[in-house]
C-alpha positions as CSV (number, residue, x, y, z in Angstrom):
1,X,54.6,-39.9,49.9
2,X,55.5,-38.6,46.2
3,X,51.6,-39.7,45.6
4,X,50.4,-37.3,48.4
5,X,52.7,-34.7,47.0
6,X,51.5,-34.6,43.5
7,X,47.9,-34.5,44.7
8,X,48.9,-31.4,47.0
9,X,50.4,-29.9,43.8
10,X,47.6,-30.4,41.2
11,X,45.4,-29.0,44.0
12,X,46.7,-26.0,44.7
13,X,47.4,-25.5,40.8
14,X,44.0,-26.0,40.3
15,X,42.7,-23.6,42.6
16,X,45.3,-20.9,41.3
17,X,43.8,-21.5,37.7
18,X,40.2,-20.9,39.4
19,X,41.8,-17.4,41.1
20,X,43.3,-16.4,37.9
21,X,40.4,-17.1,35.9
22,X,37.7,-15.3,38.4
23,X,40.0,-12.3,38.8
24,X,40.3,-11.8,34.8
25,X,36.2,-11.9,34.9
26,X,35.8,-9.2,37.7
27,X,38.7,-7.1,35.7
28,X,36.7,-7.2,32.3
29,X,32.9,-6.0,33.8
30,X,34.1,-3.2,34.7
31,X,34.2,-3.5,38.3
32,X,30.4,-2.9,38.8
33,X,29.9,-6.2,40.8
34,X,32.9,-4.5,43.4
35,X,35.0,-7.3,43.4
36,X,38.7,-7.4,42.0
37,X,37.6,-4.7,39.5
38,X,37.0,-2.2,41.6
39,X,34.3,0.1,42.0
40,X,31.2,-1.3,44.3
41,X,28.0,-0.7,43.4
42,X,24.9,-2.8,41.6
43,X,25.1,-3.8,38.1
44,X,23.6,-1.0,35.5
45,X,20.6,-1.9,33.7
46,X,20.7,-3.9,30.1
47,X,20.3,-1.5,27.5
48,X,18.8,-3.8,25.5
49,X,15.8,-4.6,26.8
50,X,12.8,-3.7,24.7
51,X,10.3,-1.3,25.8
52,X,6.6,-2.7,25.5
53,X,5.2,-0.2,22.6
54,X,1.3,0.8,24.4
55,X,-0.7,0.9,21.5
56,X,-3.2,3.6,21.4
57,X,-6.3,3.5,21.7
58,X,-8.8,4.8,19.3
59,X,-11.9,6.7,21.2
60,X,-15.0,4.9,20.4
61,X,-17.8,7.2,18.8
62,X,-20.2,9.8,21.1
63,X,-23.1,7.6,22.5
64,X,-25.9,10.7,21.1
65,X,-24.0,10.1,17.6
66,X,-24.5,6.6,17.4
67,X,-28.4,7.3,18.3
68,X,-29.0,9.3,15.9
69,X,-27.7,7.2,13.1
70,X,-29.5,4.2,14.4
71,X,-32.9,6.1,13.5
72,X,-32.4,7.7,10.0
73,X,-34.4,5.8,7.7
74,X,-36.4,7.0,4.5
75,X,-39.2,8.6,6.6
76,X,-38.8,11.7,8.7
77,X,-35.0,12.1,7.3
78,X,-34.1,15.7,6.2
79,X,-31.5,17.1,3.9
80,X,-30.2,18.2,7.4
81,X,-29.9,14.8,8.9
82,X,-28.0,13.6,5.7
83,X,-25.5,16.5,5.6
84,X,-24.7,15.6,9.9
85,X,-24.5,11.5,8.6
86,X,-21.5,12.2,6.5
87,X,-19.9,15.0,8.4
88,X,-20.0,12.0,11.2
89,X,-18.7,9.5,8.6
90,X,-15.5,11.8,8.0
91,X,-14.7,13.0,10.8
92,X,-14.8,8.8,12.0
93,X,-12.8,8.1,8.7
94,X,-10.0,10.7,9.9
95,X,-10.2,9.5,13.4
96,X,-10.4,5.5,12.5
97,X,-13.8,4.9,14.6
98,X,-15.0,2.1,13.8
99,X,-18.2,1.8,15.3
100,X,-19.2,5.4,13.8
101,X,-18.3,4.2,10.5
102,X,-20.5,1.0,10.6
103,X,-23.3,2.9,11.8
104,X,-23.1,5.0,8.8
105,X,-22.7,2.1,6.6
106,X,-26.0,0.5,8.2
107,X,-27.7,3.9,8.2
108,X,-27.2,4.5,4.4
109,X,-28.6,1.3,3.7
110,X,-31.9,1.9,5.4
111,X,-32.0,5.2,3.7
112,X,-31.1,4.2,0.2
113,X,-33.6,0.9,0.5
114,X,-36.1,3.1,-1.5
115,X,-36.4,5.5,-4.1
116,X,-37.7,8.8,-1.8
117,X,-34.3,8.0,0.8
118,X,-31.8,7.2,-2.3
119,X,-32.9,10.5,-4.0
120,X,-33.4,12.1,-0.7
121,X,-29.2,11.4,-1.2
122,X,-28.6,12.4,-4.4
123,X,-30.6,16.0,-3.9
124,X,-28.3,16.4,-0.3
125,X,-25.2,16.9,-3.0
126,X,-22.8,13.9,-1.0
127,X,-22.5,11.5,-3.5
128,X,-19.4,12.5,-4.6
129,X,-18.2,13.0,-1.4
130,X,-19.0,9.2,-0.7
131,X,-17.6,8.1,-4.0
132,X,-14.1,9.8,-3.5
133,X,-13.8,7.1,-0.5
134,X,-13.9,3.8,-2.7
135,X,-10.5,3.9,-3.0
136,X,-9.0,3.9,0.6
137,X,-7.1,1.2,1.4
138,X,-8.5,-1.9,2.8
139,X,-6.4,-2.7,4.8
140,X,-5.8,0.6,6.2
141,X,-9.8,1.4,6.9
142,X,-11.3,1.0,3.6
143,X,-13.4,-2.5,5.0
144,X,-15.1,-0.1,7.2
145,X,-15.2,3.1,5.0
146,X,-16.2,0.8,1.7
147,X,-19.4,-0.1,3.8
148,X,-21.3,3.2,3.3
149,X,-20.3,2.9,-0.4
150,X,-21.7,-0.1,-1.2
151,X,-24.6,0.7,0.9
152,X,-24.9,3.4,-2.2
153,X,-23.9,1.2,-4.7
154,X,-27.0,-1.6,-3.8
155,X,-29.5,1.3,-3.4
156,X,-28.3,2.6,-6.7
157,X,-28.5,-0.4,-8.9
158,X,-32.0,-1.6,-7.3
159,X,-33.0,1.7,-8.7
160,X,-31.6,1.1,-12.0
161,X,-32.8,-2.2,-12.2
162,X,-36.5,-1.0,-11.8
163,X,-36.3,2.8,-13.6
164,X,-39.5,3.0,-16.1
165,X,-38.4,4.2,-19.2
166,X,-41.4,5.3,-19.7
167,X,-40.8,8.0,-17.4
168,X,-38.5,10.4,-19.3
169,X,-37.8,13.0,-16.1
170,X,-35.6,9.9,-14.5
171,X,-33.2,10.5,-17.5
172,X,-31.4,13.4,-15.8
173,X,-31.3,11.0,-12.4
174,X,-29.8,8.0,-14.6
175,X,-26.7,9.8,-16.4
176,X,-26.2,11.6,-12.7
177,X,-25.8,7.9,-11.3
178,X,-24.1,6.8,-13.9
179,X,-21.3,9.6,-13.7
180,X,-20.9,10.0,-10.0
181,X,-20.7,6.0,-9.7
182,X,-20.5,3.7,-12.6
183,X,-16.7,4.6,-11.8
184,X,-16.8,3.6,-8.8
185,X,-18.5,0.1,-8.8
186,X,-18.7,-1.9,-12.5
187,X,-22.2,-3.5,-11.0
188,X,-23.3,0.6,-11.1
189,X,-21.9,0.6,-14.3
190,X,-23.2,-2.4,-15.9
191,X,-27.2,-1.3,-14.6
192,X,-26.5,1.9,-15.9
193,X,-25.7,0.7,-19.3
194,X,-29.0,-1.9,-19.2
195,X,-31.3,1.0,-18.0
196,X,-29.2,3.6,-21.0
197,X,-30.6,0.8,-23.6
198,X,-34.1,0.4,-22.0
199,X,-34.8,4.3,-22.3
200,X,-33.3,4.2,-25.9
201,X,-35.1,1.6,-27.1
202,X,-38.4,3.0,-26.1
203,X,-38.7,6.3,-28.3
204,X,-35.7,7.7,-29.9
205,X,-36.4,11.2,-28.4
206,X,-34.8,9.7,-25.2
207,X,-31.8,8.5,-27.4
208,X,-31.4,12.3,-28.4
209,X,-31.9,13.8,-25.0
210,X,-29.9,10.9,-23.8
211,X,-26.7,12.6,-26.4
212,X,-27.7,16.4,-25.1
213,X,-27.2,15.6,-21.8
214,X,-23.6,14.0,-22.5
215,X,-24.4,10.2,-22.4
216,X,-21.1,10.1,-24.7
217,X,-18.8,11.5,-22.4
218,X,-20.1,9.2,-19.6
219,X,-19.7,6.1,-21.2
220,X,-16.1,7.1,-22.5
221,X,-15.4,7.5,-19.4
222,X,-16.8,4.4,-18.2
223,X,-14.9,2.1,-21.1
224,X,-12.4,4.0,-20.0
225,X,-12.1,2.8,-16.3
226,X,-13.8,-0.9,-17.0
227,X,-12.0,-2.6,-19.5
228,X,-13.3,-6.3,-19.7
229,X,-14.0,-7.1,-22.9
230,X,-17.7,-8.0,-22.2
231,X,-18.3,-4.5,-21.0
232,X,-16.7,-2.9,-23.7
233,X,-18.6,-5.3,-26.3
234,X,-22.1,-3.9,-24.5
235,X,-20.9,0.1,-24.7
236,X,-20.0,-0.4,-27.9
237,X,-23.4,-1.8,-28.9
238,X,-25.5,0.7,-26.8
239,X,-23.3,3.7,-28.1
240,X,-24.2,2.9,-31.6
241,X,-27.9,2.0,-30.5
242,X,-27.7,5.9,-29.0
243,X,-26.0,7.4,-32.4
244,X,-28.2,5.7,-35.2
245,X,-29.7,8.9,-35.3
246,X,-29.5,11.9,-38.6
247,X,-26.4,13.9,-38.5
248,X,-27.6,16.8,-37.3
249,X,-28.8,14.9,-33.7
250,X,-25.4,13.1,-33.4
251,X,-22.7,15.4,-34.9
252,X,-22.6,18.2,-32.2
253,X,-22.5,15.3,-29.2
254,X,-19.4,13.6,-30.4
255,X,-17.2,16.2,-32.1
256,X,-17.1,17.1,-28.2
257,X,-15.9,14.0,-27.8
258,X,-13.4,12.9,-30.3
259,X,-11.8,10.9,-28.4
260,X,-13.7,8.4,-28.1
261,X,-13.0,7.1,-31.8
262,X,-9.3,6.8,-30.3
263,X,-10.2,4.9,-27.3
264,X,-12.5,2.2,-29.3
265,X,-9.5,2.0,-32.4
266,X,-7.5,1.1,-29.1
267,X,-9.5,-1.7,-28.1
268,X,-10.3,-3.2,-31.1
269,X,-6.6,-3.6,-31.7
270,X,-6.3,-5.1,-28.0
271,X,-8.4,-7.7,-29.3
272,X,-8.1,-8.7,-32.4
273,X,-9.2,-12.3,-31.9
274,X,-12.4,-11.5,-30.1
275,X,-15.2,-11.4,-33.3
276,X,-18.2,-10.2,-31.3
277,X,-15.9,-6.9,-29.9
278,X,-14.2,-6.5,-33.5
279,X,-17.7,-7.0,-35.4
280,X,-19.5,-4.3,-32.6
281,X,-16.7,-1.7,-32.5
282,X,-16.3,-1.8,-36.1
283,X,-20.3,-1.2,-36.6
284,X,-19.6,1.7,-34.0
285,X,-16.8,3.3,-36.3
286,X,-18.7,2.9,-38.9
287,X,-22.0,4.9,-38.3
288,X,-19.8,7.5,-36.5
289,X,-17.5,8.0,-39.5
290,X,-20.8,8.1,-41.4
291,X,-22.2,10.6,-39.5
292,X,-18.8,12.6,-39.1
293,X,-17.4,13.0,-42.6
294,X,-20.1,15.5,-43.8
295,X,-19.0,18.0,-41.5
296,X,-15.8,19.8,-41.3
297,X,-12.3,19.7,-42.8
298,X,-10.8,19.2,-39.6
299,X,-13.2,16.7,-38.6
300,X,-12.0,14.6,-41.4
301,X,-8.6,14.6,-40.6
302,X,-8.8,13.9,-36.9
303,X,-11.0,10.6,-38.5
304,X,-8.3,10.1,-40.8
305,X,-5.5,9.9,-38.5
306,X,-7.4,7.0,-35.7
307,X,-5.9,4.5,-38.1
308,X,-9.3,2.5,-38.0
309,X,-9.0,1.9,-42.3
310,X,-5.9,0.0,-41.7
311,X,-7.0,-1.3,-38.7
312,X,-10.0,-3.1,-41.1
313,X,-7.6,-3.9,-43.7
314,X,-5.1,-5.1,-41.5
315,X,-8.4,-7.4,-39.7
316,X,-10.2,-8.2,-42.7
317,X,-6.1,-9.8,-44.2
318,X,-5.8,-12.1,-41.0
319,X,-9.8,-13.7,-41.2
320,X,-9.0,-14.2,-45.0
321,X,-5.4,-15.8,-44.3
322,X,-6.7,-18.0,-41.0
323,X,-9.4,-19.3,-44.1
324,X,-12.4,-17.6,-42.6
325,X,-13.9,-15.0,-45.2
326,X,-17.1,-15.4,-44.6
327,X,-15.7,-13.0,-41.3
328,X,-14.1,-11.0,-42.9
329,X,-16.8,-9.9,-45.2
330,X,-19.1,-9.0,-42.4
331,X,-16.2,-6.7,-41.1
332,X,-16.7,-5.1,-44.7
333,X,-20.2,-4.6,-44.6
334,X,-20.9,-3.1,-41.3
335,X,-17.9,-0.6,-41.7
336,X,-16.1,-0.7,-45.2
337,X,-17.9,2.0,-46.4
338,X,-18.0,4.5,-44.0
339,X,-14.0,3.8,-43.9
340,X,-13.7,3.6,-47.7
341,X,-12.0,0.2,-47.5
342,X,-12.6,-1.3,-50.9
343,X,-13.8,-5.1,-51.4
């Protein structure tokens, strides 16, 4: 009997516990279920549920568009077709189409394959235009957008590469290439600077129409932007190649560009443990200081304050102290005297 009882009891307590517990549930939601709470009705939506983002899509490229580009090559293309090429290629660039901007890509390359398609480019004015993409971001379009520059870029340095310097009207053609996209791609840069030595090699009138046309200035500005020291080693070289000339041929060409003398002091102190740069930047200084300090006052003093005489000092102190003198005397030869460093 008192078993049966406590059963009865721990039943009943139990189900009490269950009631109590259920009813403190129904209290807390709110009454949206309609039970003890209150309130009937269904149960409002999670808020938290994440909306699926539709990503939109881009609009592929007009079918007629896509025709045309497939057929430009270096015949039967006009100034006209070029211009309507890269009016396509930005308009695709600002709306991310993809299969425009590939076509372009494919169609420059047909185009720029030979020399009458490549200068059929130059002469439609939209090398620039195409240069001032190389620097979109890769990641956000540039892979597709780089294509039409590098299409450039190969028909450029094929050109380059096969240029007769015998031929001295392709000199205006090789300093506009070498502006408008040794910049852009060192490759461009690197053929300019072979065909720049090629055409000064062969007579030294192209060396001096080389200067009047502002070869300086373009290959400051290419040391400037490509800074390996193998590059700068070959400018160096090719700018003194270009400025072994009398005073009177080199004077006017470089005084507009002082500085230059600046920029290769720079380098020369970046590396002062690379002999082949110091031996050819020093050569450099010195026939431009040679050539230089005949002229003006001011010209003088704009040489004076480079710091390239204690740069040599400073140079010619460290081979002599590191036991290698032999070095250091060549440093004197090819520029001592033009700086007045004495022996």
């Amino acid at each position: 009997c008192c078993c049966c009882c406590c059963c009865c009891c721990c039943c009943c307590c139990c189900c009490c516990c269950c009631c109590r517990c259920c009813r403190c549930c129904c209290d807390g939601c709110g009454g949206g279920c309609g039970g003890w709470g209150g309130g009937g009705g269904a149960m409002p939506p999670n808020k938290n549920t994440k909306q699926a983002t539709v990503k939109k899509k881009v609009k592929p490229g007009d079918l007629g568009d896509l025709e045309f580009l497939s057929s430009l090559s270096s015949e039967g293309t006009t100034d006209k077709d070029v211009h309507r090429a890269v009016k396509l290629f930005m308009e695709a660039r600002e709306k991310k189409q993809k299969d425009v901007l590939i076509s372009v890509g494919e169609a420059l390359d047909r185009l720029c394959a030979d020399t009458t398609g490549l200068m059929l480019v130059k002469e439609a004015g939209v090398v620039p235009t195409l240069a001032g993409v190389a620097a979109d971001v890769y990641e956000a379009g540039g892979k597709h957008t780089r294509k039409a520059v590098d299409a450039l870029c190969r028909g450029t340095i094929a050109w380059l590469d096969e240029v007769d310097p015998i031929d001295f009207m392709e000199l205006s053609n090789l300093m506009y290439f070498a502006h408008e996209l040794g910049g852009v791609c060192e490759d461009v840069a690197m053929a300019s600077l072979t065909a720049i030595a090629r055409f000064a090699h062969h007579r030294p009138e192209h060396a001096a129409g080389m200067l009047q046309a502002g070869v300086v200035r373009v290959l400051h500005a290419l040391v400037s932007e490509h800074r390996s020291p193998e590059f700068v080693e070959e400018v160096f070289s090719i700018l003194y190649l270009l400025c072994d000339l009398p005073a009177e041929a080199v004077y006017e060409h470089v005084e507009g560009e002082m500085e230059i003398l600046t920029t290769v002091v720079e380098m020369l102190g970046d590396g002062p443990l690379n002999m082949r740069l110091q031996l050819a930047g020093f050569r450099l200084l010195g026939v431009l200081f040679s050539r230089l300090r005949a002229m003006s006052e001011e010209t003088k003093r704009a040489i004076d304050d480079t710091g390239a005489k204690d740069l040599l000092i400073g140079a010619m102190q460290k081979l002599k102290a590191a036991g290698y003198p032999d070095q250091a005397a060549w440093l004197h030869v090819v520029a001592g005297r033009a700086l007045r460093v004495p022996a």
